[in-house]
N, C-alpha and C positions, 0 to 999 in steps of 0.2 A: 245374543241373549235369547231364550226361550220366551219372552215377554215381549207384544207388542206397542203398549204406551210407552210414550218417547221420553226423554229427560230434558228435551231441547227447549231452547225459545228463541225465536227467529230472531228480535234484534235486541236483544239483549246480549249478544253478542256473546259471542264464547272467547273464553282464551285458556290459552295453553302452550307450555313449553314441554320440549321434548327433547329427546336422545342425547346428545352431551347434556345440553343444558340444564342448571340444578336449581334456580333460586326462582321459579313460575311456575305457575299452577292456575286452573280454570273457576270463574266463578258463575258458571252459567245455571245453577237451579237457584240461587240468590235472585241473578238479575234476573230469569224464568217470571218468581213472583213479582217483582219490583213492575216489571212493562206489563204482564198482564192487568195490575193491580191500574197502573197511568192509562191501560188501555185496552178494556175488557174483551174488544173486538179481535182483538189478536189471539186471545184463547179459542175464539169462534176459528179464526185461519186457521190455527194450530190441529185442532181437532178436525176439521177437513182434510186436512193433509196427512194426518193419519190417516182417517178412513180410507181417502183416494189411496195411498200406498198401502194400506191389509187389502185393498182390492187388488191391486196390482200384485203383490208378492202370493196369493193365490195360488197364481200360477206359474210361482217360479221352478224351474228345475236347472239344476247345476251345472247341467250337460249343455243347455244351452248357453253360456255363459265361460265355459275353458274355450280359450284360446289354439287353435289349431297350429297346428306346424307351419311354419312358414307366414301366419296373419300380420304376424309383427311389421314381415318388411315389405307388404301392402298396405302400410299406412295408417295411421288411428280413424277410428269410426267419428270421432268429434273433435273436431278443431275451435278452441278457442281463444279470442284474441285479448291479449291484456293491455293497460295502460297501469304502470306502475308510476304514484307520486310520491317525490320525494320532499319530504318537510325536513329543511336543515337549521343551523345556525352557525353555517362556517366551521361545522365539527367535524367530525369522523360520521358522523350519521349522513352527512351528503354522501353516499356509498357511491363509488364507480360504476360508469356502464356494465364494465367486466363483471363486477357484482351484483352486478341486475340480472345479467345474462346467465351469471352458473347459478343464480337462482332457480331461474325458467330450467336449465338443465337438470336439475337438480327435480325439480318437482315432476319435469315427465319420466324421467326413470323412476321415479315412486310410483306414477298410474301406471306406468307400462311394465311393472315389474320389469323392468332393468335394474334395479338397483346392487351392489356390488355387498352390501352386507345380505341379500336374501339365504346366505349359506347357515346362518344360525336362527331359522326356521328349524324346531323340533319334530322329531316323530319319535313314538316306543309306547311304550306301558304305563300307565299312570296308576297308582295302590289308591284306592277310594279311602273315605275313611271305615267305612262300611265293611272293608276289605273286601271289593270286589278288585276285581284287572279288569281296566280298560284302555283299549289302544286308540292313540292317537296320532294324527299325522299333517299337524299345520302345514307341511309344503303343498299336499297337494289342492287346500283353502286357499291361496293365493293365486290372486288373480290381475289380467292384465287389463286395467280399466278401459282401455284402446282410446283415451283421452290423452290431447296436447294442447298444450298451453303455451302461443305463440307472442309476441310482443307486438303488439299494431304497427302498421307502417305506414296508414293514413290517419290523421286524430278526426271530428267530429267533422270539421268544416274540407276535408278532403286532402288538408293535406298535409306535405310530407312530415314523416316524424320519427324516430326511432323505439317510441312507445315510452319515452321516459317522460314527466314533467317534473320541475325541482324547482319551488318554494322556499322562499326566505321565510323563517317566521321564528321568532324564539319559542310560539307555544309547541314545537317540537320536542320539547320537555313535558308535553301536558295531550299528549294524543289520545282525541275520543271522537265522537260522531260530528261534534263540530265543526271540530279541524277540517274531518273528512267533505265535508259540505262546500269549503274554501276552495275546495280544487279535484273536479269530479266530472268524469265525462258519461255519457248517456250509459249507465247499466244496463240495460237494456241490450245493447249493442258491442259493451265492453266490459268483461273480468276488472272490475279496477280492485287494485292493490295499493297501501299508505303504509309506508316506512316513514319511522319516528324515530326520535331519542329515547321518550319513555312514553306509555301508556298513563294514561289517567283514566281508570274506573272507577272510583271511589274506593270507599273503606273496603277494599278486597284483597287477598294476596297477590303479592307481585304478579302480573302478566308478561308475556312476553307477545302475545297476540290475538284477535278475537276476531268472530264472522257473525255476518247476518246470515242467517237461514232464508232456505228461498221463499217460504210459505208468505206471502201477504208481504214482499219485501222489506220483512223486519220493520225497522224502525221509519220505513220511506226508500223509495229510489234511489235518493242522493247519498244513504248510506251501505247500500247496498256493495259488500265486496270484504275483504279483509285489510282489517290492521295490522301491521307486524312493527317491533321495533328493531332498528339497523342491523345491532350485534345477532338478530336471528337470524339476519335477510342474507341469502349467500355465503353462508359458511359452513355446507355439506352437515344442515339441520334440518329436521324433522317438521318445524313449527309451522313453516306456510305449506307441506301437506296436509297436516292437523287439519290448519283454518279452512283449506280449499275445500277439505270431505267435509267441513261442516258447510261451507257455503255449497255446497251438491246434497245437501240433504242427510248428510249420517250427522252420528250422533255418539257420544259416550257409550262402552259397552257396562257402563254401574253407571249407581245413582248414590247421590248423597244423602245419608238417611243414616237412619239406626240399624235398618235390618233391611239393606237395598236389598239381597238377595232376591227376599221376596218378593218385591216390590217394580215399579217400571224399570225397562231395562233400554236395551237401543231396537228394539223389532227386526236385529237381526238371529236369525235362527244359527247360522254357523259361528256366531262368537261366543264361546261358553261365558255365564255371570260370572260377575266379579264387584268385586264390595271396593270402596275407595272416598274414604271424607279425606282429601288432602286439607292441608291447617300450614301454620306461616312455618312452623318450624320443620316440617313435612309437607311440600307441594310434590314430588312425585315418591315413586316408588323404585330400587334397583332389586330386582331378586334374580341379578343374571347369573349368582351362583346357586339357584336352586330350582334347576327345571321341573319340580315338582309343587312349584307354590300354587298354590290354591286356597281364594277365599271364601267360594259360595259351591255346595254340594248340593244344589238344587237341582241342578241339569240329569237330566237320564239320556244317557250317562255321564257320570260325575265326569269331567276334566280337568287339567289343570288351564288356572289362569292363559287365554292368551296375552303374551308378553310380545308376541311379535305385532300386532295390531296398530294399528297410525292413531287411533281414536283411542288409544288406554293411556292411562298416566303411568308408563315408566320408562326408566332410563338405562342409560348400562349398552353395549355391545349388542346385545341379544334384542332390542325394545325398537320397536316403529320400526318395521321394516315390510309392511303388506297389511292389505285391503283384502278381504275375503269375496269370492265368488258371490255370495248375495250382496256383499255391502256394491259391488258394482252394479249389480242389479235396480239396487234404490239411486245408486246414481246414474244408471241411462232412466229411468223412469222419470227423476227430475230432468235430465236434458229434453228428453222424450216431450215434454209436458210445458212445466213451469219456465226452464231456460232454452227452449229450441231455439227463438229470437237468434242466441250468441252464433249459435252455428250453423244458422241457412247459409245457404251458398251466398245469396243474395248480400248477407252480411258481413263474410268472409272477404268481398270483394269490395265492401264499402269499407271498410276498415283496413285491407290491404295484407292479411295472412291468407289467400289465396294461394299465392308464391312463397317458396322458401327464400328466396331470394334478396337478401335487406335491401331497399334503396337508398341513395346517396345524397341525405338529405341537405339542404342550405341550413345553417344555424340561423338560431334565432337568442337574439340578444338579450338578459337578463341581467340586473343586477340589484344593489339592496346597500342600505347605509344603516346600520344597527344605530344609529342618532340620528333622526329627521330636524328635530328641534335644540338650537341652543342659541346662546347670546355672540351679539356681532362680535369680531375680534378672535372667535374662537375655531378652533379646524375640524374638520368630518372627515374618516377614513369612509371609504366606496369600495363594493369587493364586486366582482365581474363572478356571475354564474349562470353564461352564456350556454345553451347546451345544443343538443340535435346534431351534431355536423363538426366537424373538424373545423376549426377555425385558425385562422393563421395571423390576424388582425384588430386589434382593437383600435377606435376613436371614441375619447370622452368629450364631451362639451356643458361646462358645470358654469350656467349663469349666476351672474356674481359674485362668482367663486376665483381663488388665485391658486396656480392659474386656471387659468380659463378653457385652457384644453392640455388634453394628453392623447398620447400615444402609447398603448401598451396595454393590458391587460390588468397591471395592480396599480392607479393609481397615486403617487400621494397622498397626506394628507391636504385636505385643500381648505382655505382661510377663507371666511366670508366674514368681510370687516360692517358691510352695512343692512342695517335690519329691513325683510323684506320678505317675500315670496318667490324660490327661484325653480327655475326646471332643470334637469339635469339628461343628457341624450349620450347614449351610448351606440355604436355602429360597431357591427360585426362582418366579418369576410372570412370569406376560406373557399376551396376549389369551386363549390357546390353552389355558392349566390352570397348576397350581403343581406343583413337585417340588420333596421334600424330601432330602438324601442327610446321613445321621451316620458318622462315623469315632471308632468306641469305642475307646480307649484310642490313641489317633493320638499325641497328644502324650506325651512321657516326658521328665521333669525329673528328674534327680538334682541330692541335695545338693551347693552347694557347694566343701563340704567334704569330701573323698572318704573312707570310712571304713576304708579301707587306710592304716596307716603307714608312714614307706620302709624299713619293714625290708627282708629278703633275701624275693623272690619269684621264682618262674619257671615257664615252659612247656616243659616237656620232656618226652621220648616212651617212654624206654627205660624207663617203671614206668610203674604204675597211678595218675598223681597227680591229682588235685582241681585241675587248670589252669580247666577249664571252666566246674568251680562258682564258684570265683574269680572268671569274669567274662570270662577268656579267650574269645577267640570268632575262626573263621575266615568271611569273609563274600569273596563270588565273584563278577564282575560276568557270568560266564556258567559256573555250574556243570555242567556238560555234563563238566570236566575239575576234580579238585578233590584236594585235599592229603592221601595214607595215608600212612599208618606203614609202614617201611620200616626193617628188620633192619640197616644200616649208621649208623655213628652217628660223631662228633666225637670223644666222649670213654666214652661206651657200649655200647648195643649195641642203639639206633633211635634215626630223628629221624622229619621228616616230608617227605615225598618229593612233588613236583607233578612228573607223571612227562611224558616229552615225548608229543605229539599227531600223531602222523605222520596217521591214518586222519580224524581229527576236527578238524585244526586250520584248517578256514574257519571253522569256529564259535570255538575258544579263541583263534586268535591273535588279538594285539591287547587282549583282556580282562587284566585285572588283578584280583588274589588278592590279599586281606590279610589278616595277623590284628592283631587291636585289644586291646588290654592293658584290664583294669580299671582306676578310677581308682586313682591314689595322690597321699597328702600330701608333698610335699616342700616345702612350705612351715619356712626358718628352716634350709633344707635349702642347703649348699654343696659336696658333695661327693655326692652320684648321681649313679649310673654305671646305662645300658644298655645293656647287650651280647648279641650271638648270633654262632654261627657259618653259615655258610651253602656252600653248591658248587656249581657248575654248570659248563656247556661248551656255548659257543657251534655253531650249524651257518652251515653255508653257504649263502646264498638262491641259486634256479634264474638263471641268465642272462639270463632275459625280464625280470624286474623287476629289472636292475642289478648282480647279482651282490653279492660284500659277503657280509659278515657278517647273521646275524641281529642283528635292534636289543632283545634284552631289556632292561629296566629295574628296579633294585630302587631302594626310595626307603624312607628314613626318617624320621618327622615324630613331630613333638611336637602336643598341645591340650592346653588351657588353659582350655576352653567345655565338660567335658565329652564331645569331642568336633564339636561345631559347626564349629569352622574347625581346621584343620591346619596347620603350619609344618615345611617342609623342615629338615631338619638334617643328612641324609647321599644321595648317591647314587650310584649306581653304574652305567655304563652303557657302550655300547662304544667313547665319547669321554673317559670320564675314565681319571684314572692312577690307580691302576692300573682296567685295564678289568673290566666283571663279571665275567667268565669265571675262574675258580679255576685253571684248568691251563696258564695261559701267557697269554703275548700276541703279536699280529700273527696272523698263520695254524695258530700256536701254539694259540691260544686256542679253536680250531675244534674239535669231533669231531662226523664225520658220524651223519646222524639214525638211520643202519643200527646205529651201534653204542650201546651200551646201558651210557651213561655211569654210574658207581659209584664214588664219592668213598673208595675201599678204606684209605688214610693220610690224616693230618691234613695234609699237603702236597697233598692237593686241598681243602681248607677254609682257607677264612679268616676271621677275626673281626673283627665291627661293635662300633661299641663311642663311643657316646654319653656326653661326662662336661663339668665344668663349667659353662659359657654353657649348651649345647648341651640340659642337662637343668633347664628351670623351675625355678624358687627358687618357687613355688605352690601353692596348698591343695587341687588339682585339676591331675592331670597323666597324661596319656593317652599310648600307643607305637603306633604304627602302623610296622607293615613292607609294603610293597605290593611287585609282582613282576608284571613285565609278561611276560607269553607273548608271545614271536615267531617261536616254532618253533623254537628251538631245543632242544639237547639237556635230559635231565632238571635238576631245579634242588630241592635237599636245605635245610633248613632244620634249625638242632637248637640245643640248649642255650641258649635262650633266656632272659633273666635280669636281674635289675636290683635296687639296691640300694644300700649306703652304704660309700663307700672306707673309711673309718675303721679302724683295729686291725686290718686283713691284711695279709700280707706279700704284697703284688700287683706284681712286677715290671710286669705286665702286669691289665689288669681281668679279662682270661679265665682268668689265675689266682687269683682270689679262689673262686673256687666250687669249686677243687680241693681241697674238704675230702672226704676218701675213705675208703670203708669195703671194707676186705680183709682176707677174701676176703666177693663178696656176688654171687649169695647163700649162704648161708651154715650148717650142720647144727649145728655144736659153739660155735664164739663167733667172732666178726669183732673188728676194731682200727678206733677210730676213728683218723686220722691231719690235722692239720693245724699251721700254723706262725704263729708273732706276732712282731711285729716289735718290738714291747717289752711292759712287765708291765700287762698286761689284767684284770680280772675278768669270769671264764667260766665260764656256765653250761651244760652239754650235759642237754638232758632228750628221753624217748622216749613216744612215744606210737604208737597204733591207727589205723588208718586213717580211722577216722572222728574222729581226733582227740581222743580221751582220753588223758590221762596216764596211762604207764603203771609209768616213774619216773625221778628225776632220779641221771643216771650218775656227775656230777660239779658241782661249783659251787664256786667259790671263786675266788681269788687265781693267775694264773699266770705266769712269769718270761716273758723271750724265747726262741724257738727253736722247736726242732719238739718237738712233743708229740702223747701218744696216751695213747688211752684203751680199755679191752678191754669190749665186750659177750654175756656168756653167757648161752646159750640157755636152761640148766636155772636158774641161777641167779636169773634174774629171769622163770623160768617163764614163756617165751616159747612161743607153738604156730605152727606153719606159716601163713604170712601177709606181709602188707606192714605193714611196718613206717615211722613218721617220728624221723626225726632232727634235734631241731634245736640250734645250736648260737649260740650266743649271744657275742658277744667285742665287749666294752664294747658300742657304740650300734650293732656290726652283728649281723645274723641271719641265719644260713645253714639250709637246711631241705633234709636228702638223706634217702631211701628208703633201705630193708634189706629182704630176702627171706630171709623163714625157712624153712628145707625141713624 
């Protein structure tokens, strides 16, 4: 481009798919504003790093820069060394060494101009629109970076390794800066590379991989390197030299605009402009049947598009096949600079690409149980994803488990009948050494029989309660974004609030939030009910990826495994009736992400509500509420609850728990207040927060109707505190809070 402002933004990461590949595309001047906006200091890096590089390309000349006869096979000017991790889940995305390895081959025949498609590089006559003739001649623009990219063969602590690491994780369906943070060695010192399943950036078009830019280490050190997902990684693609020239400092030769022409381009001078808003139903471009395409006639001389370039969006035979003599330029100036660390001598030797030579490393022992948690009685499959070393050897030893040891590689399934905490050790061998790797307390078996009965239990926010020692628990598949308390409530005065992600959501969208209930017996049980209220309001996605609603998701499931396996039983989402969103439907159901949605009336809530089929007749029975992030507006959770129809007068299940104490809290005495639909025996007794009885307010015999009961403060020599209330009526239990002032 004849323009020196850049398009890039260091960790905002870029992506982009290339050459075969058709359904990805980059969303890097979105995320651009998105990290600038979270992190204005980054604009400051950004803007230095241009200036430093218009100082440097200054005084570039082209001649210094081709490649002499014979330099090739004196070796690359810059050696650097990788650590590629692999995030699997027992899929096809655990990719082979072999696939690691024609990766790396693969990408230095791209710097080194080796690559075997450079013959559909163009040169000839281009007609302007202007009708002038102008000649052009991409082959002789193509340049050989004199960059290689080795695989480490020592890791951080010195030693031996084959440069691979591989990760159990299912969030290999949800790859973003996270993930990458789980399993990452010093940047500084190593190229790291993260193969996925799928990328997660949020509301953006499909990716197939993105980079941090060197400038101010993007987003952080620990993120520093590129993402790719599997099907790019190794399959004589385009994609990880894309990511690598952005992680060296190039940049798109267009910008996404109305009129990029004019506008910032990549500050290189040899890659003629070009215009390009890729959108979901177009992320790249093929024009390999017409060597004349051209979007932008700004350049003097007009040219056509280059189509051979790594950094453009298009596809086709002719597309991604060479780096121009300046673009290599900005990238020795960044080794030169920002990344020399990688390729001192010094570091070449601490990491072990010094030599070509692989060495012959001892494995090292890994494995993974896709179920840590379930009930005694029941079995666990174990998969062995030993790596480093040829191994010839497996020994398992799985405490408390039957049996109790194996010999082999794939384990059985193995039975653990009594509920407990167990460790699990795996031992590997092969020519080269043994490793042995233990997981203490890996397994967790609960009884059964779960030690909660269906009496009245709940999660709720507006008091100090014991939800958590219960067993209550909230778990995040990208904590980065995660559930407070929040002063607005259903029927109080807090729930818990997953507030929306404007500044952060390439990392939360997509992720899923649950909270997971304790066990309970509902065994002999016909009549439990689970209920909560919840709000939200949908937003509107950008018109490059389709427009539409956000697609949140809340889903409700039952287990029956302790946990192990889950069963749908409610969902909510922007295809069902009614749709998630609390405050309407159609375009109704929308409020933009500016404004700062707040469920103020119970006509922005509504209630979930689980009963008959739908809640286990079992002696082990688990809730799961899950809530998918898709950017839109905030999403309110409250009064969460579960328990037994029996002997209330429930129009509705969300009125059973309207047993109420007014006023509360309370200096002189409060009224209990609730209603029975015919003659019950009811007991109301009080207790401390820690659960002592403190005494019983009433017990006996009571007719139908509405009834109360009065509690004073001096009377039963109450002091300032939280108070429990529980209330008893025939087979059901209700249990509310009192504030003494």
């Amino acid at each position: 481009m004849k323009k020196l402002l850049l398009i890039g933004s260091f960790v905002f990461a870029t992506f982009g798919a290339f050459a075969q590949q058709k359904n990805a595309a980059c969303g890097t001047d979105e995320n651009l504003a998105t990290q600038i906006q979270q992190n204005p200091d980054l604009k400051i890096a950004k803007e230095k790093f241009e200036a430093d590089m218009k100082q440097a390309m200054q005084s570039y000349n082209p001649e210094n820069y081709k490649t002499q006869a014979g330099a090739k096979k004196a070796g690359p000017k810059y050696i650097i060394p990788v650590v590629v991790h692999v995030f699997h889940a027992n899929g096809g995305e655990n990719i082979s060494e072999a696939q690691v390895k024609a990766e790396i081959a693969y990408l230095n025949k791209s710097f080194r101009n080796l690559n075997s498609d450079s013959t559909y590089r163009r040169k000839g006559w281009f007609v302007a629109p202007n009708g002038d003739s102008n000649y052009y001649d991409y082959k002789t623009l193509a340049a050989d970076a004199e960059v290689e990219f080795r695989l480490a063969q020592k890791d951080p602590n010195g030693n031996c390794t084959n440069g691979i690491v591989r990760v159990y994780t299912p969030l290999t369906n949800k790859g973003n800066d996270e993930l990458k943070k789980t399993s990452v060695w010093d940047t500084k010192k190593y190229f790291n590379m993260w193969v996925v399943k799928q990328i997660n950036k949020g509301n953006t078009i499909g990716i197939a991989g993105y980079a941090q830019f060197p400038f101010g280490f993007g987003g952080g050190a620990s993120t520093d390197g590129v993402m790719l997902m599997s099907t790019y990684f190794g399959v004589n693609d385009a994609t990880c030299t894309h990511e690598a020239g952005h992680w060296l400092g190039l940049y798109h030769p267009f910008q996404i605009s109305t009129d990029s022409c004019g506008l910032d381009g990549d500050g290189v001078m040899d890659t003629p402009p070009t215009y390009f808003n890729p959108t979901s139903s177009a992320p790249l471009r093929n024009a390999c049947n017409n060597k004349s395409y051209n979007t932008c006639s700004t350049d003097k001389p007009d040219l056509p598009d280059m189509q051979e370039a790594y950094m453009d969006y298009f596809e086709g035979n002719c597309s991604s096949n060479m780096f121009t003599l300046e673009q290599k330029a900005r990238i020795h100036s960044v080794l030169d600079n920002i990344r020399r660390g990688l390729w001192a001598p010094e570091n070449l030797i601490a990491t072990g690409v010094d030599v070509t030579t692989a060495p012959t490393c001892p494995p090292i022992a890994a494995f993974d149980a896709p179920t840590t948690l379930t009930c005694a009685g029941n079995k666990i499959q174990f998969y062995d994803y030993s790596y480093n070393g040829n191994i010839t050897s497996w020994e398992w030893t799985f405490e408390g488990g039957t049996p109790s040891t194996f010999t082999g590689k794939t384990p059985p399934l193995i039975q653990y009948d009594n509920a407990g905490d167990y460790s699990v050790t795996l031992k590997v061998s092969g020519a080269n050494g043994t490793n042995t790797s233990t997981f203490n307390k890996y397994i967790t078996i609960m009884p059964a029989t779960a030690s909660l009965p269906s009496g009245y239990y709940s999660a709720d926010w507006w008091y100090q309660n014991n939800w958590q020692e219960q067993g209550w628990t909230f778990k995040y598949e990208n904590d980065q974004n995660q559930f407070e308390r929040f002063g607005i409530s259903y029927n109080q005065n807090a729930s818990m609030k997953y507030p929306q992600d404007p500044f952060n959501q390439k990392a939360s969208v997509g992720s899923i939030s649950s909270l997971i209930s304790p066990s309970f017996n509902f065994s002999g049980v016909t009549n439990g009910y689970f209920s909560f209220n919840y709000a939200t309001a949908q937003s509107t996605l950008p018109a490059n990826v389709g427009g539409g609603r956000t697609q949140e998701e809340l889903k409700v499931y039952t287990s029956v495994d302790c946990g192990k396996t889950w069963i749908l039983r409610d969902s909510y989402t922007d295809a069902t009736t009614p749709n998630i969103s609390t405050i309407g439907t159609g375009t109704s159901a929308t409020l933009a992400s500016a404004v700062n949605f707040i469920p103020a009336d119970q006509s922005k809530w509504r209630t979930v509500t689980l009963s008959g089929a739908k809640v286990p007749n079992n002696a082990n029975v688990r809730f799961k509420i899950d809530f998918k992030y898709a950017g839109g507006n905030n999403f309110y959770l409250d009064n969460v609850h579960l328990g037994l129809t029996t002997g209330l007068n429930q129009a509705s299940l969300a009125d059973a728990i309207q047993f109420k104490a007014q006023p509360n809290p309370f200096n002189v005495s409060t009224t209990l207040s609730y209603n029975l639909v015919s003659s019950e025996q009811v007991e109301i007794k009080l207790f401390d927060i820690l659960g002592k009885e403190i005494a019983t307010v009433f017990s006996g015999v009571q007719t139908a109707g509405a009834q109360n009961q009065m509690i004073e403060k001096n009377s039963l020599n109450l002091h300032s505190g939280i108070y429990l209330v529980n209330l008893k009526v025939g087979n059901s239990s209700l249990t509310h809070k009192i504030i003494v002032e």
